[in-house]
N, C-alpha and C positions, 0 to 999 in steps of 0.2 A: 732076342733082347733088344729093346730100344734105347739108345743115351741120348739124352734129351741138354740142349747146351743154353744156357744165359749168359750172352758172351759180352762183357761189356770193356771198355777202353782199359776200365783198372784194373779188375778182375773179373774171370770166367769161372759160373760155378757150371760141373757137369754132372747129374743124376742118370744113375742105372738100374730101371725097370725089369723086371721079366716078364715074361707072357702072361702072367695073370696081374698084373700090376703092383707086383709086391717091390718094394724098394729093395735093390742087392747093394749100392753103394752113392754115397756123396762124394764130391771131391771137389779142387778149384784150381786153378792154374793161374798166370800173370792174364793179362786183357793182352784180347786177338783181333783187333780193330786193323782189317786189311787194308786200310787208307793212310795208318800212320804206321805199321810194323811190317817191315821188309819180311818178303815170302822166307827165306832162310831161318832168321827169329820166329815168326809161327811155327815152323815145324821143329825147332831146339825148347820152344816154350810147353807143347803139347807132349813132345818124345820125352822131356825129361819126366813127366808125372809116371811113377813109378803101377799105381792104380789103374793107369789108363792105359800104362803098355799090357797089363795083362787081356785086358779084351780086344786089343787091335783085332784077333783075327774071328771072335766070335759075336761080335753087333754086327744086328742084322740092318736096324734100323737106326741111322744118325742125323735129328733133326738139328740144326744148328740158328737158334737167334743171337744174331747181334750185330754191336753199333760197327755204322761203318759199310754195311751191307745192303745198303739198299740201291745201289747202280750194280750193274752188271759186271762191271770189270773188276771190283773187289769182291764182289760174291762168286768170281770166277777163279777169281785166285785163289780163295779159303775153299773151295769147292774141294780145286785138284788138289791142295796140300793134305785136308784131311779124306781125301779117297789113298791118297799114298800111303796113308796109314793105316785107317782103319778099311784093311782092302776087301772084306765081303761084306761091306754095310752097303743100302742103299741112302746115300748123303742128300740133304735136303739144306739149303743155307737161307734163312730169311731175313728181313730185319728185324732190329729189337721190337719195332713197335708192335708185330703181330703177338708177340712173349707176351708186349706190355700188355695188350686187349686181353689175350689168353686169362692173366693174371688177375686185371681189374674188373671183368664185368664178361655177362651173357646178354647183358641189354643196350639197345641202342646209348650211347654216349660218346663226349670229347675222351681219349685217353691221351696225358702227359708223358712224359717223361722228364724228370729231373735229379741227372745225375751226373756222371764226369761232362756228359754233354745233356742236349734236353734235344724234344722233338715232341708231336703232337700229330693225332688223327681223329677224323671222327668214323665211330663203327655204326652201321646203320643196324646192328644186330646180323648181319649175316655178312658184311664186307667190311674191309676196312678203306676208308678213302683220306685219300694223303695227298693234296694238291701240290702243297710246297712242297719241294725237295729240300732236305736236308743237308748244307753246304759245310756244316764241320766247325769247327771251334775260329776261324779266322772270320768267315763270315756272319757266324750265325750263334747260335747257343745259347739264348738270354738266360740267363739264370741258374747254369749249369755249373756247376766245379768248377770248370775251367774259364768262367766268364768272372766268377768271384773272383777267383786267383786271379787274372789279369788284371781284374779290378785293386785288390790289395797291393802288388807289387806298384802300379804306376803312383795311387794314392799312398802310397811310402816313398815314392824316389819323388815325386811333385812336395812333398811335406803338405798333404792333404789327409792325413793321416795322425790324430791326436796324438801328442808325442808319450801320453803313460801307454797308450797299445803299440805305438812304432817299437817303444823301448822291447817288449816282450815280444814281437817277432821278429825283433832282432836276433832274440834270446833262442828263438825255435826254429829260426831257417836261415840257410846261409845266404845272403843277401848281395855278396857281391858281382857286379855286373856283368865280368867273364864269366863267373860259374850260372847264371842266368839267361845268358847268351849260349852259353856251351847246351846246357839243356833243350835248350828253344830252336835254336836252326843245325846243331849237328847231333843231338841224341835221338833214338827213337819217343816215341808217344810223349812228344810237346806238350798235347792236351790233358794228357794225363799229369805230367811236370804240374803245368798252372794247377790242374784242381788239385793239389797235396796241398798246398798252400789254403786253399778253403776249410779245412778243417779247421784252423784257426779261430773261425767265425762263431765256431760251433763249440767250442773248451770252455767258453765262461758258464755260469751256473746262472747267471743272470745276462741275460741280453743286453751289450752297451747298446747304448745310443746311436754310436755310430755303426755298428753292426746293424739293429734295427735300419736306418735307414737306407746303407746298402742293400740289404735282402729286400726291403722293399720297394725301393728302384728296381730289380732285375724281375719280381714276379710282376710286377707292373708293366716293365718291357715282355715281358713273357706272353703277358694276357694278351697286350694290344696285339703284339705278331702272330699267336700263336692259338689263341683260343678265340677271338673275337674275329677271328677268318672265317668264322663258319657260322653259316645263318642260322643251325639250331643251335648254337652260345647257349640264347636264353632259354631253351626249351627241353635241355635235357642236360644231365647230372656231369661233373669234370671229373675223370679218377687220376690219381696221379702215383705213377713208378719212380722209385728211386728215395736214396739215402738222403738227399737235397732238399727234397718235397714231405720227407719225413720230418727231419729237425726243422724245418720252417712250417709246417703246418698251419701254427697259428697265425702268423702273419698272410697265410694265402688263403686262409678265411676270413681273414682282414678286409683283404684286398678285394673278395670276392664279394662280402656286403655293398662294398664303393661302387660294385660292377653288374651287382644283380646278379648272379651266378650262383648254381647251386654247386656246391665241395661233394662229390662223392667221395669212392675208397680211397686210402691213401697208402697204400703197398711200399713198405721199404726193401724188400728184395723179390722179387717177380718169381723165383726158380718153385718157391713153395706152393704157387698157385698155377703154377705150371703141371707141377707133380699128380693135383687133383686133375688137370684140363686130363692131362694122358692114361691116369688111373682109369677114368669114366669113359674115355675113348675107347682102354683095352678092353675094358669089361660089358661095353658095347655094343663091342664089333664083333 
């Protein structure tokens, strides 16, 4: 049997194949991002799913994508945590971005990511190439959950923040400075804390103003770092992963007119298209 993992900051979904590709189970767990959850917390987050301790000892096969994983020393840590568990799997840990390619396309393109964090490759159809390294919600992330969130909280404590929306996230997050503090440098997944707060962005039925303008500042900072890095930009189709890239859609076809760019797929959770990549691999091979 193969368990197949979309492991991202906020939540991990995991699907279980059987040797003919038939689906045996779905399930999800909290996010296993080894760069911001202490090795102990991965293996209390993974052991408590009730679903997943019953195949500990029968996956043969455990491919694992996700954020966070793309240097060595957290893909080494999540490595041995989940060989401790599921102890006769053969464990594989990649990053999200190859899930993302899996998900978005079989042809040459840019694939995005926009979700608790964001990232970007271009697949040449047979490889994935990823110049930038992906540095994490402090340095990097334009347009990610967690880059709004930073963005909402500062433009609330600066009063740059229209005071009928400051009122109403008042009203939906607790906004005082200890418990924002307390979150941010002594709880685990920070990055995951700011993007909660992104959701806010997303509750109106009509897009303020000043929402539209936010979201289109960050896919703008997105574009220029992250898609317009690569000499085929303009010459082949952008797909984009994640909940982020979902509900902004229209505005990153916006954006993309201004930029010459063509929108390919736009995938809000990557695990479904993951399910076909491994179906067509088992029945393959």
């Amino acid at each position: 049997m193969t368990l197949i993992t979309d492991g991202g900051s906020t939540k991990c979904d995991w699907v279980l194949l059987d040797n003919t590709g038939e689906l045996v189970f779905k399930t999800a767990t909290s996010g296993l991002n080894p760069t911001v959850v202490p090795k102990e917390e991965l293996l209390l987050r993974i052991a408590s799913n009730e679903t997943l301790k019953k195949v500990f000892n029968s996956v043969e096969t455990l491919d694992f994508y996700g954020a966070g994983c793309g240097t060595s020393t957290p893909r080494s840590i999540l490595k041995e945590v989940l060989e401790s568990l599921f102890t006769n799997a053969k464990v594989n840990v990649s990053e999200d971005m190859s899930a993302a390619v899996f998900a978005a396309t079989t042809e040459p393109g840019i694939v995005c990511i926009l979700g608790t964090g964001s990232n970007s490759c271009y697949f040449d159809g047979t490889k994935i190439h990823a110049p930038i390294p992906a540095l994490g919600f402090i340095l990097m992330d334009e347009a990610s959950g967690n880059y709004f969130g930073k963005r909402l909280i500062r433009d609330y404590y600066y009063h740059r923040m229209p005071s009928e929306i400051a009122r109403e996230f008042e009203k939906k997050f607790n906004l005082e400075a200890d418990d924002i503090k307390m979150n941010l440098y002594k709880k685990p997944n920070p990055n995951t804390y700011l993007a909660s707060f992104a959701q806010f962005i997303f509750t109106q039925k009509e897009i303020n103003p000043y929402f539209y303008a936010l979201i289109k500042e960050g896919i703008s900072n997105f574009i220029e770092c992250r898609i317009l890095c690569y000499e085929k930009a303009h010459e082949v189709p952008v797909h984009f992963i994640g909940s982020i890239a979902h509900f902004s859609k229209e505005i990153i076809k916006e954006c993309f007119v201004a930029h010459n760019l063509e929108v390919g797929n736009i995938v809000q959770r990557p695990i479904d298209g993951l399910i076909d990549y491994y179906r067509n691999k088992i029945l393959n091979s």
